[in-house]
Kinemage of the C-alpha trace (Angstrom):
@kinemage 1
@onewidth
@group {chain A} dominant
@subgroup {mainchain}
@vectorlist {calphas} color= white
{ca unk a 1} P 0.000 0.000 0.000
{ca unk a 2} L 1.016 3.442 -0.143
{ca unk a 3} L 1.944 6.364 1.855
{ca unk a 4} L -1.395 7.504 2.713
{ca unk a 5} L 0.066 11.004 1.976
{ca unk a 6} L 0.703 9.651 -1.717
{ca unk a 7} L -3.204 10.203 -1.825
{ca unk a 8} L -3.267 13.974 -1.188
{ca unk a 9} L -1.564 17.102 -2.477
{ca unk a 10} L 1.753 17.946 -0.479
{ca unk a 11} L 0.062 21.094 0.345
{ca unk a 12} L -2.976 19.510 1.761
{ca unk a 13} L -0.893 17.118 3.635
{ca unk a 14} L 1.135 20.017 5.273
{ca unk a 15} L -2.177 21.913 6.240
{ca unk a 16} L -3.680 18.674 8.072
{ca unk a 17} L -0.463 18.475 10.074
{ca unk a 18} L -0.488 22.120 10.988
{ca unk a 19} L -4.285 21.932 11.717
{ca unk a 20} L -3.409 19.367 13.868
{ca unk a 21} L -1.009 21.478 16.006
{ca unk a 22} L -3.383 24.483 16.453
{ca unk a 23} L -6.472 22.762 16.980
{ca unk a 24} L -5.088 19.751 18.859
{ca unk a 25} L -6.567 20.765 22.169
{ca unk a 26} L -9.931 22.262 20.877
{ca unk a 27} L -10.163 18.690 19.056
{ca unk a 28} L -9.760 17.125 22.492
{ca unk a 29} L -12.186 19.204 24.218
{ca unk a 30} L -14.623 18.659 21.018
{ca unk a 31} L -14.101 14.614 21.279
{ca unk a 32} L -14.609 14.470 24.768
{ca unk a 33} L -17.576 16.220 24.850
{ca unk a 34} L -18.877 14.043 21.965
{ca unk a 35} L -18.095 11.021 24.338
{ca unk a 36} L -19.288 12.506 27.737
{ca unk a 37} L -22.314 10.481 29.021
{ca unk a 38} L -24.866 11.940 31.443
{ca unk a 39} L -24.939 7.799 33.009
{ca unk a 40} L -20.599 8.011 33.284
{ca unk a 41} L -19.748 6.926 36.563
{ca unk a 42} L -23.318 4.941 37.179
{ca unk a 43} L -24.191 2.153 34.348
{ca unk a 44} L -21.274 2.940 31.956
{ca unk a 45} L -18.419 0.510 32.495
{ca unk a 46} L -15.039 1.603 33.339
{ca unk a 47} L -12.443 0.989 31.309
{ca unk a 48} L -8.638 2.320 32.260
{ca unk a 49} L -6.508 5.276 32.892
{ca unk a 50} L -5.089 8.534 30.661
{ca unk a 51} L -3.072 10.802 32.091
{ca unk a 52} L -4.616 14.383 32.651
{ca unk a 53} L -5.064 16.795 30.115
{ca unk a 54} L -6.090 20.073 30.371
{ca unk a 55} L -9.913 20.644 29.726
{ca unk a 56} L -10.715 17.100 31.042
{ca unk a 57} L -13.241 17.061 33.860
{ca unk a 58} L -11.345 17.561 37.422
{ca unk a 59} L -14.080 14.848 38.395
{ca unk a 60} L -12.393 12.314 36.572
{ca unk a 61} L -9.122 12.537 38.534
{ca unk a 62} L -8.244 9.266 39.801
{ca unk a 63} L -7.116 10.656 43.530
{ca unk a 64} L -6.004 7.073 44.784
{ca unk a 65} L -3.984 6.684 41.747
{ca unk a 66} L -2.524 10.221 42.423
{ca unk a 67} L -1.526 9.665 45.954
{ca unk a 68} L 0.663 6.521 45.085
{ca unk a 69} L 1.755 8.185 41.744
{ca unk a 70} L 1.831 12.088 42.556
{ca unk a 71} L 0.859 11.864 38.823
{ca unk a 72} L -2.556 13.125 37.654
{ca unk a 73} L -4.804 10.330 36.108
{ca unk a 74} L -8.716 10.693 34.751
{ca unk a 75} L -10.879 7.609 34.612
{ca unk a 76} L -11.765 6.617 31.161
{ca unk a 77} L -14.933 4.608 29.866
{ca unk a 78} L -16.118 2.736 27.545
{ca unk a 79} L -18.364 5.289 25.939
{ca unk a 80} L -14.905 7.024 25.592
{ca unk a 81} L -13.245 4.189 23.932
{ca unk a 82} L -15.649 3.559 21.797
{ca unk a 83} L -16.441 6.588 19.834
{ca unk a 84} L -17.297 5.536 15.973
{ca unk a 85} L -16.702 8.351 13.441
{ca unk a 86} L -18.148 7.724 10.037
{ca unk a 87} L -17.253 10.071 6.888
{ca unk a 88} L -20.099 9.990 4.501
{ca unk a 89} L -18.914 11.515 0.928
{ca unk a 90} L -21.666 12.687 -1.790
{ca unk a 91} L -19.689 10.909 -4.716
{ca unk a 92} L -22.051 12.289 -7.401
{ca unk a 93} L -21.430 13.470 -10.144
{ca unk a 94} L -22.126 17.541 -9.425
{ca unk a 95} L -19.471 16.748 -6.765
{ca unk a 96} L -17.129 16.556 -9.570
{ca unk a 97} L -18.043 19.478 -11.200
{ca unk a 98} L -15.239 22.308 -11.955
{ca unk a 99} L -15.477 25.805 -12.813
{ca unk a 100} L -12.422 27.920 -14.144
{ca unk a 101} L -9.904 26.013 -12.273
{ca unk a 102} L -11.446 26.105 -8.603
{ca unk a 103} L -11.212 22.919 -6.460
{ca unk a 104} L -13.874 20.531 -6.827
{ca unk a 105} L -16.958 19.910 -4.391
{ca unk a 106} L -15.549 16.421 -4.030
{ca unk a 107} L -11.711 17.153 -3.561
{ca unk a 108} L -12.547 19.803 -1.031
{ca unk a 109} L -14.840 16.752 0.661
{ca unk a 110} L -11.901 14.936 0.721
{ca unk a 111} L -9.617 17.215 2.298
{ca unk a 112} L -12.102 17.908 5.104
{ca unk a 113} L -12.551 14.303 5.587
{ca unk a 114} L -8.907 13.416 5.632
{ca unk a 115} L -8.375 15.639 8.096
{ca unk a 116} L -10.722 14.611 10.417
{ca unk a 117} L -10.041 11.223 9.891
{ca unk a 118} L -6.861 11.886 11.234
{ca unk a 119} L -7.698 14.253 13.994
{ca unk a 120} L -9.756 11.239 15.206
{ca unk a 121} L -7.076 8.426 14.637
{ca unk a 122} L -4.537 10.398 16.417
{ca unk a 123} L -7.386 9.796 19.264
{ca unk a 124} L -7.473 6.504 18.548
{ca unk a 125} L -11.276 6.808 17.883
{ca unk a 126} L -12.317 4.104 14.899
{ca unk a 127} L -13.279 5.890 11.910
{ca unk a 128} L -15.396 4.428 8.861
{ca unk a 129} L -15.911 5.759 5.111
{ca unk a 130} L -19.166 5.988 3.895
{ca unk a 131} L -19.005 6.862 -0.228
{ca unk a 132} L -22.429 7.397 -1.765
{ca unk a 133} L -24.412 8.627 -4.964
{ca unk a 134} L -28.024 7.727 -5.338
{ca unk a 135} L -27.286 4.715 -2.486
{ca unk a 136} L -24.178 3.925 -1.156
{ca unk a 137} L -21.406 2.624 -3.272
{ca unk a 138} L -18.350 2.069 -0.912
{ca unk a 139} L -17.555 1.563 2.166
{ca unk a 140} L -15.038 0.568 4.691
{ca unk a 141} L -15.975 -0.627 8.446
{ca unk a 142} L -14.689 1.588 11.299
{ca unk a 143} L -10.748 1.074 12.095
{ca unk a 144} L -8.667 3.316 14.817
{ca unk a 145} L -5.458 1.895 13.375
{ca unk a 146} L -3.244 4.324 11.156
{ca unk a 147} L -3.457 2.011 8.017
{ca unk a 148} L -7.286 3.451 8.074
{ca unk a 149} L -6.039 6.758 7.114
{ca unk a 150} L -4.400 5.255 3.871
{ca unk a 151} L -7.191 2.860 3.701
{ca unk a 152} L -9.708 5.986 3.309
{ca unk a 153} L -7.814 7.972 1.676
{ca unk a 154} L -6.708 5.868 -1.298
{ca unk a 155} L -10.685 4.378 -1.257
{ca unk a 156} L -11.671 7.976 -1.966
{ca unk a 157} L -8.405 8.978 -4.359
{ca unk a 158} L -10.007 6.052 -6.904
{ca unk a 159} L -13.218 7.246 -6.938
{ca unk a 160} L -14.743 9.156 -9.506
{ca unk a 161} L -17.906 11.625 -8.944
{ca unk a 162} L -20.766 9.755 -11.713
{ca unk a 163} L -24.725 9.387 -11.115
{ca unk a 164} L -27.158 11.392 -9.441
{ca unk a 165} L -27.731 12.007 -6.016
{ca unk a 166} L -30.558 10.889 -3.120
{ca unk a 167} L -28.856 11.851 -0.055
{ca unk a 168} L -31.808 11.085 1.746
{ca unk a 169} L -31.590 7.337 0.472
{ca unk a 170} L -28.194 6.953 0.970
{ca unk a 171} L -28.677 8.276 4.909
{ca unk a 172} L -31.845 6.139 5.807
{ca unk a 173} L -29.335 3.090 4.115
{ca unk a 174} L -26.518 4.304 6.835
{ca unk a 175} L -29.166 4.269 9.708
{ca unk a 176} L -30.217 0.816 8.939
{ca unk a 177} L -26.525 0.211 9.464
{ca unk a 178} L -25.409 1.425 12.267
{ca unk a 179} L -25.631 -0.939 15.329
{ca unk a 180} L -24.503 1.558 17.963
{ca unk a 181} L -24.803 5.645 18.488
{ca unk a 182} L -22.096 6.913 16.541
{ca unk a 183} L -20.806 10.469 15.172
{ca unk a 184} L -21.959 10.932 11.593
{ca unk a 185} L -20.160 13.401 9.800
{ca unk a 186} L -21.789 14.426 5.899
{ca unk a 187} L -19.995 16.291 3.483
{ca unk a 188} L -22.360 16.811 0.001
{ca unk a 189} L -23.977 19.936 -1.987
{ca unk a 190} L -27.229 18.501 -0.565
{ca unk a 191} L -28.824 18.509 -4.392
{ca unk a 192} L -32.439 17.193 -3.665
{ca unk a 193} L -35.578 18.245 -2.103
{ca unk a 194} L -34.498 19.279 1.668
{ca unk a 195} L -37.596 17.771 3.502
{ca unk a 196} L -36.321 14.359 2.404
{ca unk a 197} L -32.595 14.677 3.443
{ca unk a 198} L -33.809 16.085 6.684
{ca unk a 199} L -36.316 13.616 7.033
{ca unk a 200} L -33.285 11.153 7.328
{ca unk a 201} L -31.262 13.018 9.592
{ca unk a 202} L -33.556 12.776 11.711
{ca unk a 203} L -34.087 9.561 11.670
{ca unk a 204} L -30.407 9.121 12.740
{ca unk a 205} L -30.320 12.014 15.465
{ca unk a 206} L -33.826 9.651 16.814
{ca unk a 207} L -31.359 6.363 16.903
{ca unk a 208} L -28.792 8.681 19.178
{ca unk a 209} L -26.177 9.462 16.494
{ca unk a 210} L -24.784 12.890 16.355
{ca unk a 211} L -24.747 14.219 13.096
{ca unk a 212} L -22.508 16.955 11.479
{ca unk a 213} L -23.257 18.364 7.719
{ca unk a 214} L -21.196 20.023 6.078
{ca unk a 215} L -23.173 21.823 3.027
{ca unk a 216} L -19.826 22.313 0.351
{ca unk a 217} L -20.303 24.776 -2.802
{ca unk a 218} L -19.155 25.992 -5.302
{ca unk a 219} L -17.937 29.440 -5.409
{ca unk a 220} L -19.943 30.007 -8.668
{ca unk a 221} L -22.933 28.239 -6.996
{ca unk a 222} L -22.866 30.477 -3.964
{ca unk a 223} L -22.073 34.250 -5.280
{ca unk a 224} L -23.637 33.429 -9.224
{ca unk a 225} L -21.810 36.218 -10.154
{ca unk a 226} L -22.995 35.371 -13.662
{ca unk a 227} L -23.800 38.055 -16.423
{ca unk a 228} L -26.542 38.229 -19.482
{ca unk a 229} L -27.369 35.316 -21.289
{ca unk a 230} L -25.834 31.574 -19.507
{ca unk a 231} L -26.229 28.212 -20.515
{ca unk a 232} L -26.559 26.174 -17.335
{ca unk a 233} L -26.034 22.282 -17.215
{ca unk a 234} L -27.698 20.070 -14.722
{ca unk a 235} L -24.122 18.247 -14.125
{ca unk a 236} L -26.051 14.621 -12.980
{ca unk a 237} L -29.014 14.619 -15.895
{ca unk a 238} L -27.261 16.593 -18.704
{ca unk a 239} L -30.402 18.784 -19.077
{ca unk a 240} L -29.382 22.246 -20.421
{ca unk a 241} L -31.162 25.536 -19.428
{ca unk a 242} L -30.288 29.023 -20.831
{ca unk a 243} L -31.489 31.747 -18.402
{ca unk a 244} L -31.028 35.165 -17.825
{ca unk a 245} L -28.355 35.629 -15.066
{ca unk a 246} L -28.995 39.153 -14.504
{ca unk a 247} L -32.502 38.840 -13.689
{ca unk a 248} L -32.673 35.809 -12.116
{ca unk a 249} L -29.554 36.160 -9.643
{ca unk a 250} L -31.126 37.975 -7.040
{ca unk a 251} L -34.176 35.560 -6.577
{ca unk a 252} L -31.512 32.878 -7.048
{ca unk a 253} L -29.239 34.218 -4.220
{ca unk a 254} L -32.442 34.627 -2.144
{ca unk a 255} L -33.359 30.614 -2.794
{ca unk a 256} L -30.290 29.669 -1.670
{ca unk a 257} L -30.473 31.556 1.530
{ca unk a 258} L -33.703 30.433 2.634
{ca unk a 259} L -32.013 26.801 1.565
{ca unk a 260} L -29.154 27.084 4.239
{ca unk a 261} L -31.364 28.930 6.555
{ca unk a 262} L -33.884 25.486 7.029
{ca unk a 263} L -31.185 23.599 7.651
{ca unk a 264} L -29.499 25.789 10.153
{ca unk a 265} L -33.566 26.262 11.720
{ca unk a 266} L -34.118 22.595 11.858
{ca unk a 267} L -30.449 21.953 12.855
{ca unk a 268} L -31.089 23.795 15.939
{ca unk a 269} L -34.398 21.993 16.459
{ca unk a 270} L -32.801 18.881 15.827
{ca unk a 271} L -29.751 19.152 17.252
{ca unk a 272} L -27.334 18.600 14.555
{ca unk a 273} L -24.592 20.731 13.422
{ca unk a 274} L -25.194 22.333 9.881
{ca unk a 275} L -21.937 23.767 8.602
{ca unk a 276} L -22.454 25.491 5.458
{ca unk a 277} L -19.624 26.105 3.302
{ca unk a 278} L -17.858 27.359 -0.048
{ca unk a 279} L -14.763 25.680 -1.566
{ca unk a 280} L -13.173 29.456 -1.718
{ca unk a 281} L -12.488 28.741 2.105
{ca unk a 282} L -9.328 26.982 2.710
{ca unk a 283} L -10.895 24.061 4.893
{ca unk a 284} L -8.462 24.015 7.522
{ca unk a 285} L -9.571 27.418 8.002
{ca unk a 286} L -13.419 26.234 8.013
{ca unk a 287} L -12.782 23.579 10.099
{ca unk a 288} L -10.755 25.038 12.782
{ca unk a 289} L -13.162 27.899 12.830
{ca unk a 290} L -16.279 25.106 12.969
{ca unk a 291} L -14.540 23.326 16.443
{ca unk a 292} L -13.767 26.499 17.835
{ca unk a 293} L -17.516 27.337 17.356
{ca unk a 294} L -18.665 23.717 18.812
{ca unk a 295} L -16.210 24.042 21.697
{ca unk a 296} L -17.576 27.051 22.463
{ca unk a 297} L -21.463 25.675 22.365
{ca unk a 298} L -20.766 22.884 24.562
């Protein structure tokens, strides 16, 4: 097998390890609150010892363990241990889709999810791939060893964005899946009627899984800085439009608004995170900005 970094761009490789260094402890924090359990201490199971880090609960100090160490220990558990991250990639064809040299939907996907993936291996949490289009097409059971990092990453590197989306298929597929609650973690341009898609996610959030979506445009697709006469392309059908861009922009800009603005509404109901974003953002800058914003929340 190869380097896993043999999968990425050198320059994307070199942003995931400095995003690990400045958001190493805000990923901690963000983990740990992910695996915090109202029942800790009464029905869930211990399971061994970490050394203390700062953030972790002062409750957690092991005091015996400190008086015949004079080291500080927290108890961990086994809804610690066991944390299951699963990256589910929109593999669809508008994924693909490029426009005057920007990075694609599904490249930007994959840098997010590469970097999380290893955020979460360096925790020793198992992570699992989850590559759909209209149902899912790939996948790869949840591994904490550092192979899984290659093992994602070179899954993802041979894929190639064809066929048409149902996110909401692909999601109620996941949840019939998924044996324990686990952290879910989308990444797709959500193409598709949004009462579906939601529809699914909350089926999930119902079966205990936390859910993160990150909503990834274009650039084009988010500013349609278009002018006069445009032939559009539906990238998944091939159907062809030609529309007006300067009198249509405004209502379009307006659509897509009230889009991200029912997904934020019912991801507050809901409680799932909706992170909408454009691929003009470098993603370590999205993400770190997106765990900063969690840590803060919890």
């Amino acid at each position: 097998m190869k380097n896993s970094e043999a999968y990425l761009d050198p320059r994307v490789v070199q942003t995931i390890r400095r995003l690990d260094l400045k958001a190493q402890f805000i990923v901690k924090g963000f983990m740990h609150g992910l695996h915090s359990s109202p029942l800790q201490g009464f029905s869930v199971e211990f399971s061994e010892h970490r050394k203390y880090e700062p953030g972790d609960d002062p409750r957690d100090i092991d005091w015996r363990l400190y008086a015949r160490s004079d080291k500080y220990y927290v108890r961990k558990y086994e809804s610690e241990t066991n944390m299951t991250g699963w990256l589910v990639v929109d593999s669809s064809a508008s994924m693909g889709v490029e426009f005057e040299g920007e990075i694609t939907k599904f490249d930007y996907a994959i840098s997010l999810s590469a970097a999380l993936c290893y955020l979460m291996i360096c925790r020793q949490d198992p992570v699992g791939l989850i590559a759909f289009d209209q149902k899912i097409r790939r996948s790869l059971p949840p591994k904490s060893k550092r192979s899984q990092f290659g093992s994602i990453l070179s899954t993802l590197a041979n894929l190639k964005p064809t066929g048409e989306t149902n996110v909401a298929a692909a999601l109620t597929q996941l949840a019939g899946m998924l044996k324990r609650a686990s952290l879910v973690i989308i990444f797709s341009d959500l193409l598709g009627e949004p009462e579906e898609t939601l529809r699914a996610i909350y089926r999930l959030r119902h079966s205990g899984h936390d859910v993160i979506l990150f909503h990834i445009l274009g650039e084009a697709e988010t500013k349609f800085s278009f002018r006069g006469s445009v032939e559009l392309q539906d990238p998944e059908t091939g159907e062809r439009i030609v529309v007006d861009a300067d009198s249509i922009g405004s209502d379009y800009r307006k659509a897509l608004e009230e889009f991200r603005e029912t997904f934020r509404r019912e991801g507050s109901n809901a409680k799932f995170d909706y992170v909408p974003l454009d691929v003009s953002i470098p993603f370590d800058k999205a993400l770190l900005e997106y765990l900063i914003a969690r840590s803060q929340r919890r």
